[in-house]
PADREN-917448 format. One record per residue (C-alpha): residue number from 1; residue in three letters; x, z, y. Coordinates in Angstrom, 2 decimals. Each point is the difference from the previous one (the first is absolute). Layout:
! PADREN-917448
+------+------+---------+---------+---------+
| resi | resn |       x |       z |       y |
+------+------+---------+---------+---------+
|  NUM |  ALA |       X |       Z |       Y |
...
+------+------+---------+---------+---------+
//
This chain:
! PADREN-917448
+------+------+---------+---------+---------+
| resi | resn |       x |       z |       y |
+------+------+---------+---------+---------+
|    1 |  UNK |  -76.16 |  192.28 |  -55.18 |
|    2 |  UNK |   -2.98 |   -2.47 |   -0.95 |
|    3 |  UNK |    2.94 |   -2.61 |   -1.35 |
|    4 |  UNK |    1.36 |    2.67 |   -2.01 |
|    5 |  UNK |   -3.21 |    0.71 |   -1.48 |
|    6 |  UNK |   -0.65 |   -3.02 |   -0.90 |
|    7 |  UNK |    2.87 |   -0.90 |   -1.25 |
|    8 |  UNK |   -0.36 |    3.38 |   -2.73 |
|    9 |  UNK |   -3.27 |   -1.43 |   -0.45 |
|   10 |  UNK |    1.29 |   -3.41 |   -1.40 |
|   11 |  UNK |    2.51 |    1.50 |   -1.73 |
|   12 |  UNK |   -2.21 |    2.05 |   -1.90 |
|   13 |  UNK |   -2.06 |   -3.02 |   -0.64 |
|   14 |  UNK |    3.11 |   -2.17 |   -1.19 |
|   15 |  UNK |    0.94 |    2.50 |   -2.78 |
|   16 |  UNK |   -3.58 |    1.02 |   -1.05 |
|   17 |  UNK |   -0.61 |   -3.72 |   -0.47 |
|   18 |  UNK |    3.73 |   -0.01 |   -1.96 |
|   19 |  UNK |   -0.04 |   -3.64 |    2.76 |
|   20 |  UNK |    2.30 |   -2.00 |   -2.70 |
|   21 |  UNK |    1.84 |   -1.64 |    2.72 |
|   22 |  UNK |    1.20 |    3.11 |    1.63 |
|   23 |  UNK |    1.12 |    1.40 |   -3.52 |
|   24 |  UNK |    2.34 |   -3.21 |    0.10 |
|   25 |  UNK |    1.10 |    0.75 |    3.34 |
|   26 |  UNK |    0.26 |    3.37 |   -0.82 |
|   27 |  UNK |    1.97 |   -0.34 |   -3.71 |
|   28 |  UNK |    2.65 |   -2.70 |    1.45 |
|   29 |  UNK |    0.79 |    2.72 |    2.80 |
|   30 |  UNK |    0.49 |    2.75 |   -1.78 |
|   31 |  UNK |    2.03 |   -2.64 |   -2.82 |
|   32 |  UNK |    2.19 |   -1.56 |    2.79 |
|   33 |  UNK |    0.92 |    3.44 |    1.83 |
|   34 |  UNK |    0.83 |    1.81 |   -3.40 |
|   35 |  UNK |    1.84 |   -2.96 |   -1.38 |
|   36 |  UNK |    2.04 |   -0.38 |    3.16 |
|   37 |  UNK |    0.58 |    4.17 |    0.37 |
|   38 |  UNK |    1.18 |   -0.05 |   -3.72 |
|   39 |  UNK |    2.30 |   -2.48 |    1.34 |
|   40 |  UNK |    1.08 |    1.61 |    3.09 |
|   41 |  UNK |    0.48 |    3.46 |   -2.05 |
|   42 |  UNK |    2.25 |   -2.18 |   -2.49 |
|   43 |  UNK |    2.17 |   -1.48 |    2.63 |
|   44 |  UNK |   -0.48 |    2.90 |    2.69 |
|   45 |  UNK |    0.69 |    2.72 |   -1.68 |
|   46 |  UNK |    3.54 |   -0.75 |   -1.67 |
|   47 |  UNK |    0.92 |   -1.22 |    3.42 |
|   48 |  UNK |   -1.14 |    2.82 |    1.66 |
|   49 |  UNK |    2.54 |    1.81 |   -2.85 |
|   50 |  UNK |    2.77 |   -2.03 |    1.04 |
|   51 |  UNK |   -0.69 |    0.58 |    3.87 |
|   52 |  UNK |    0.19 |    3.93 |   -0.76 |
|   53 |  UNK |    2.93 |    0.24 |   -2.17 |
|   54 |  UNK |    2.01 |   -3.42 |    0.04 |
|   55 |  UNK |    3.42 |   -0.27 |    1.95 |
|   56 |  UNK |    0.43 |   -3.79 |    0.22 |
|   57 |  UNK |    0.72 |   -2.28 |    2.50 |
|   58 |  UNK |   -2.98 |   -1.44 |    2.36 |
|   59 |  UNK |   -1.99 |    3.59 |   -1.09 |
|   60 |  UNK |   -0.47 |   -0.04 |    3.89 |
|   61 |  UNK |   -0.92 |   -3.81 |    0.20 |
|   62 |  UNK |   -2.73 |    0.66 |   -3.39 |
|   63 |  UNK |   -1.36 |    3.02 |    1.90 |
|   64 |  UNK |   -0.94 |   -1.16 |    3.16 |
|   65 |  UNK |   -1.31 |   -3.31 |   -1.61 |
|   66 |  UNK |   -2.36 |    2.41 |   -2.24 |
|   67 |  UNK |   -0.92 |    2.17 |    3.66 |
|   68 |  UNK |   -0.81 |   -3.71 |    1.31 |
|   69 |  UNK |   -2.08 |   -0.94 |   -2.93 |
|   70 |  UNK |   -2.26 |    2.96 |    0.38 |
|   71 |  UNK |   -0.87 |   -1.20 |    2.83 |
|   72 |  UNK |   -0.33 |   -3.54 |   -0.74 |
|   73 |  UNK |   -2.94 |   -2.39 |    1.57 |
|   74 |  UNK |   -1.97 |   -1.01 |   -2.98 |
|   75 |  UNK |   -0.87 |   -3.42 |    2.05 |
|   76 |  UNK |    3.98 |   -0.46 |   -0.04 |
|   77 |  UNK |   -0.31 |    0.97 |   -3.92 |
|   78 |  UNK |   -2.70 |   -2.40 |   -0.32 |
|   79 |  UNK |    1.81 |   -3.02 |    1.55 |
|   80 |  UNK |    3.48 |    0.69 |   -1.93 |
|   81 |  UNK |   -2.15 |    0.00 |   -3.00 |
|   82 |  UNK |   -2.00 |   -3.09 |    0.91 |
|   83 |  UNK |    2.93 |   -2.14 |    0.95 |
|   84 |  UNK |    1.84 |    1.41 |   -3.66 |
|   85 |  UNK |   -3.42 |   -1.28 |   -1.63 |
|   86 |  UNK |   -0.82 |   -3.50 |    1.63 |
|   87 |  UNK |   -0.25 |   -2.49 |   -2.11 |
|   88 |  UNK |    3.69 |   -1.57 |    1.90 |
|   89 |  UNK |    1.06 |    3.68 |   -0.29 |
|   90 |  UNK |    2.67 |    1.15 |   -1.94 |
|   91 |  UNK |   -2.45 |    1.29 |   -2.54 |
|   92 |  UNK |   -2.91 |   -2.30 |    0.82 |
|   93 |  UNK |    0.59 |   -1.33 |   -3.60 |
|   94 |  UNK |   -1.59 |    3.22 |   -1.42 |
|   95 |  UNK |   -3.29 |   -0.38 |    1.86 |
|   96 |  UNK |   -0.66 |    3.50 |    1.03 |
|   97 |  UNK |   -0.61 |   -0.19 |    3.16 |
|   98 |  UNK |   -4.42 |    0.85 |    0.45 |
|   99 |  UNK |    0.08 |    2.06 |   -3.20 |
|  100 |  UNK |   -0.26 |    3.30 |   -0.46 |
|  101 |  UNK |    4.24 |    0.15 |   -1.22 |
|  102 |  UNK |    0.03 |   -1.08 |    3.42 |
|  103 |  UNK |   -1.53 |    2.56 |    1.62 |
|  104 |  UNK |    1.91 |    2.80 |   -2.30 |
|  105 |  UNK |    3.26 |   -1.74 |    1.36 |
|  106 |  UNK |   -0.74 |    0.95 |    3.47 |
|  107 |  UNK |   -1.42 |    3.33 |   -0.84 |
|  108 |  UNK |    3.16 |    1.01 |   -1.47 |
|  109 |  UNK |    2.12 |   -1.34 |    2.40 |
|  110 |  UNK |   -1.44 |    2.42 |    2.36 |
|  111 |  UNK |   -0.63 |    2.61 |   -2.26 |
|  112 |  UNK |    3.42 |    0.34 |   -1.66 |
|  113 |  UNK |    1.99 |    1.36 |    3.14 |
|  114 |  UNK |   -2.33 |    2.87 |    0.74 |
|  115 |  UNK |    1.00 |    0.99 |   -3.47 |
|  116 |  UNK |    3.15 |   -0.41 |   -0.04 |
|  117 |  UNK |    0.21 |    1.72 |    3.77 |
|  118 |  UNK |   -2.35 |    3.17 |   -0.83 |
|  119 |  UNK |    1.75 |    0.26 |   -3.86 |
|  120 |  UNK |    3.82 |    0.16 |    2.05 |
|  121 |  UNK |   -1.52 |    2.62 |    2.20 |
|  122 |  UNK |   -1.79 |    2.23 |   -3.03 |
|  123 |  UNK |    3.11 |    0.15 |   -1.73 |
|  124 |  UNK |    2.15 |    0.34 |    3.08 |
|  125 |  UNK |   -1.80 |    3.46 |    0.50 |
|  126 |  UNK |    1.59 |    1.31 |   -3.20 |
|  127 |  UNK |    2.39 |    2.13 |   -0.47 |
|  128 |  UNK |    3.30 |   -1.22 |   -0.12 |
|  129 |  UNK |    1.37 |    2.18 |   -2.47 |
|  130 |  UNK |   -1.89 |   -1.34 |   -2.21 |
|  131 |  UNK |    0.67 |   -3.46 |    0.14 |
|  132 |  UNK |    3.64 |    1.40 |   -0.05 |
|  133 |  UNK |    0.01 |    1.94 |   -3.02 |
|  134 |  UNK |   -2.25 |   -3.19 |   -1.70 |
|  135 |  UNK |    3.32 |   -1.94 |    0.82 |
|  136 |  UNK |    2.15 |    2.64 |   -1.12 |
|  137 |  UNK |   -1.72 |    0.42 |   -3.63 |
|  138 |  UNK |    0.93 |   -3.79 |   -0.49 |
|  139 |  UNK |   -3.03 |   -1.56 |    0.94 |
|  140 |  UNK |    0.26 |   -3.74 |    0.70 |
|  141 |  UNK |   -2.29 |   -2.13 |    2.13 |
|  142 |  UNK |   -3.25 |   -0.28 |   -1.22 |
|  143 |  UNK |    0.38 |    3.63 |   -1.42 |
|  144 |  UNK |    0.71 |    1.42 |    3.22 |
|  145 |  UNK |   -2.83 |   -2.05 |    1.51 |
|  146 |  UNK |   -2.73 |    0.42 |   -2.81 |
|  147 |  UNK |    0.39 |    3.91 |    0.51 |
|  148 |  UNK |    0.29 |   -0.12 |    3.85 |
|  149 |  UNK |   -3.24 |   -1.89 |   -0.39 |
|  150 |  UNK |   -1.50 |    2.91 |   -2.33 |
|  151 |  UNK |    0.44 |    2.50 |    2.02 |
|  152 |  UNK |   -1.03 |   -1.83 |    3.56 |
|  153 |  UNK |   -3.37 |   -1.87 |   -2.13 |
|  154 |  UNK |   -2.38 |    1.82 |    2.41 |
|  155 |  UNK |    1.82 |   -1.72 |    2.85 |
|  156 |  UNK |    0.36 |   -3.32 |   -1.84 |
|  157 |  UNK |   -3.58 |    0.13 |   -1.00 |
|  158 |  UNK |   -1.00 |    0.29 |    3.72 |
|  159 |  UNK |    2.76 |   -3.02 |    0.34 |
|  160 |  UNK |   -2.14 |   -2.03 |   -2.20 |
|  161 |  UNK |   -3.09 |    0.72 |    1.35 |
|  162 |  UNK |    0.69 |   -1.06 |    3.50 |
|  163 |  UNK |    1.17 |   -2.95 |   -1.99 |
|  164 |  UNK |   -3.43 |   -0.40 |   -1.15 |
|  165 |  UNK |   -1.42 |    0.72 |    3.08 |
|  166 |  UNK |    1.75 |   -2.75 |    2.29 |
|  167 |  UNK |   -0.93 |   -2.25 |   -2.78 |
|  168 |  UNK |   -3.26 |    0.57 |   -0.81 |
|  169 |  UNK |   -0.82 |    0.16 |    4.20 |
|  170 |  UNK |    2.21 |   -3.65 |    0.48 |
|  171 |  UNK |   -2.35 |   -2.76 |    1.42 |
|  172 |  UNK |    2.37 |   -2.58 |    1.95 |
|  173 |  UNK |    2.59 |   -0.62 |   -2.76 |
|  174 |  UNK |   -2.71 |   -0.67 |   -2.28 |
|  175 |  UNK |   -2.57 |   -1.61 |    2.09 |
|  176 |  UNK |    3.50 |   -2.73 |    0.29 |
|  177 |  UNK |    0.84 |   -0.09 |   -3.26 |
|  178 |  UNK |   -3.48 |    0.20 |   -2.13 |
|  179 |  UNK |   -2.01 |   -1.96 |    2.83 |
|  180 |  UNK |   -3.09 |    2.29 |   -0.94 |
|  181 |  UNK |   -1.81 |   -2.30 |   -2.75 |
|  182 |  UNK |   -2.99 |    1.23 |   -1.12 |
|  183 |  UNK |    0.05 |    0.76 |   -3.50 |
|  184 |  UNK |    3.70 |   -0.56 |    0.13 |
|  185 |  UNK |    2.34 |    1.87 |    2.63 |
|  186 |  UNK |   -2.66 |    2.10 |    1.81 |
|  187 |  UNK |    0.60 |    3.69 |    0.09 |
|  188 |  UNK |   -1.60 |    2.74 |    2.07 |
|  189 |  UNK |    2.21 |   -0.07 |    3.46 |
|  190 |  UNK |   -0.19 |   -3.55 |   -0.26 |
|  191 |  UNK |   -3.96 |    0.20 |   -0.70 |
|  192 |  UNK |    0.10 |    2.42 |    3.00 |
|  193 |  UNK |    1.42 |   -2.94 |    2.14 |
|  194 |  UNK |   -2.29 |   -2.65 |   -0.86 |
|  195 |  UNK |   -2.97 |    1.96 |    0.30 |
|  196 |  UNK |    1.17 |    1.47 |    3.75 |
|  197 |  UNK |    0.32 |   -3.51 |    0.94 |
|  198 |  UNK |   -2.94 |   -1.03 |   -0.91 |
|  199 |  UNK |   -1.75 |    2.91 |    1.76 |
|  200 |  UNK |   -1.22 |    1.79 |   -3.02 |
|  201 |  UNK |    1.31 |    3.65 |    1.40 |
|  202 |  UNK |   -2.10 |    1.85 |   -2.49 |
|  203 |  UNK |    0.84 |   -2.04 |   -3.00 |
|  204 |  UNK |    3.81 |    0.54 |    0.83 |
|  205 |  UNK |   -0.11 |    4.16 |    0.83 |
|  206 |  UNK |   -1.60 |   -0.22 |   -3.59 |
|  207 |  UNK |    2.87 |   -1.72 |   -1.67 |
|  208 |  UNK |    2.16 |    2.44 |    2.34 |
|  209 |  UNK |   -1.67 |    3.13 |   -1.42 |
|  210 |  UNK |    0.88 |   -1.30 |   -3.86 |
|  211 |  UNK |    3.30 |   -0.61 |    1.27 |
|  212 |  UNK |    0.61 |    3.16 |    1.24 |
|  213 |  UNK |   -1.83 |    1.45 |   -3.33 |
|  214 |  UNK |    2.45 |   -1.89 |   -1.86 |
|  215 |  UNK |    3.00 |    0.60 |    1.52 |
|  216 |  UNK |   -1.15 |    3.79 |    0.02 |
|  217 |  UNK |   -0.92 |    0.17 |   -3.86 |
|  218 |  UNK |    3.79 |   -1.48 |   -0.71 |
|  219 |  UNK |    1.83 |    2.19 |    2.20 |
|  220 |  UNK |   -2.06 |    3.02 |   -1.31 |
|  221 |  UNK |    1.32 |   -0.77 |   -3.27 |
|  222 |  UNK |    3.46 |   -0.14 |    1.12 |
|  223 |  UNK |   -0.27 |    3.09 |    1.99 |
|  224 |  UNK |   -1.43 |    1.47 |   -3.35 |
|  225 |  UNK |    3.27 |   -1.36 |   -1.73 |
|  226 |  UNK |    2.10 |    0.99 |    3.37 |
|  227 |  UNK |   -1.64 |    4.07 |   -0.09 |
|  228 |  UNK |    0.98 |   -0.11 |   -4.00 |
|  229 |  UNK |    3.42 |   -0.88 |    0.32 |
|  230 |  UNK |    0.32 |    2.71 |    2.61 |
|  231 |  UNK |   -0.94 |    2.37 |   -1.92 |
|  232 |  UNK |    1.82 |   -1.01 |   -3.49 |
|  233 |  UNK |    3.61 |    0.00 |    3.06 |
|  234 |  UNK |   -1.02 |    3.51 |    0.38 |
|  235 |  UNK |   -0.65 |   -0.51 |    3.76 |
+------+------+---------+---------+---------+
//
């Protein structure tokens, strides 16, 4: 209880003090987690369409890989990634690899499946009749799945924001792949890391309390966005 305290203590002290390295710790986090959940929702989503309503061949094969990926080890995320970005690697020549590109990489990599998984499963609890009479009115692919989409978005938005919230929580994946340079690559569960090592426990349940505020502040806005788009589907 004393740890805790302290730790609310320091963390009140951090942002009263507006401590300029934890606003760069704190900025890059929230940048890396959104850029790689914009991602994931860019790739996930359609997939997720194309799990739902597709009939094509390896639709099995695609959706257990996607069940697999949302459970993925981000430490074996963070060594496909590393070995992709060594500097022999097939796309050493780019020179990614301890940047934070890096780092949004991995997020999405484990982000992307969860979206694709949970965005199968919202639409999957439609109706059928109406994806039927969306296919009997004419509509073609990305019609059917652009109005599937509409009328699951509260699901989809919860799709996303599990997205964000594997992302934003990832440590090992980008502890490999950003190597946690100060000023650089260090973000808040990586922060969290260094400072546990070192034995700083109240310095690191601070950083944890502005992680959870910041995860929390994010998803409240997509549970905002989620409870709207309930309400405009008339559910």
């Amino acid at each position: 209880m004393e740890l805790l305290w302290h730790g609310l203590v320091d963390a009140a002290r951090l942002i009263a003090r507006t401590d300029p390295e934890l606003i760069r710790i704190t900025s890059l986090s929230l940048a890396v987690s959104l850029a790689a959940t914009a991602l994931a929702a860019l790739a996930g989503v359609p997939a997720g369409v194309a799990l739902a309503t597709g009939r094509f061949a390896g639709r099995t094969f695609v959706q257990t890989v996607t069940n697999t990926g949302m459970a993925l080890p981000p430490v074996v995320v963070g060594l496909t990634v590393t070995v992709l970005l060594w500097r022999t690697g097939p796309l050493g020549a780019l020179g990614l690899l301890y940047t934070p590109s890096a780092m949004v990489l991995a997020q999405f990599i484990v982000a992307a499946p969860i979206v694709a998984g949970l965005t199968r499963a919202g639409l999957g609890s439609l109706e059928a009749d109406l994806t039927q009479a969306l296919r009997v009115d004419g509509a073609g692919a990305v019609a059917l799945g652009r109005e599937l989409v509409r009328a699951a978005l509260p699901q989809v938005l919860t799709a996303i924001a599990a997205g964000f919230g594997r992302a934003i929580a990832e440590v090992g994946a980008s502890l490999m792949v950003g190597g946690n340079l100060l000023g650089q690559t260090r973000i808040l569960t990586t922060a969290i890391t260094l400072e546990t090592s070192k034995g700083e426990f109240a310095r690191a349940m601070a950083l944890g309390i502005i992680l959870l505020a910041l995860a929390f502040a994010v998803n409240a806005v997509l549970t905002w966005l989620e409870r709207a788009a309930t309400v405009r589907n008339g559910r």
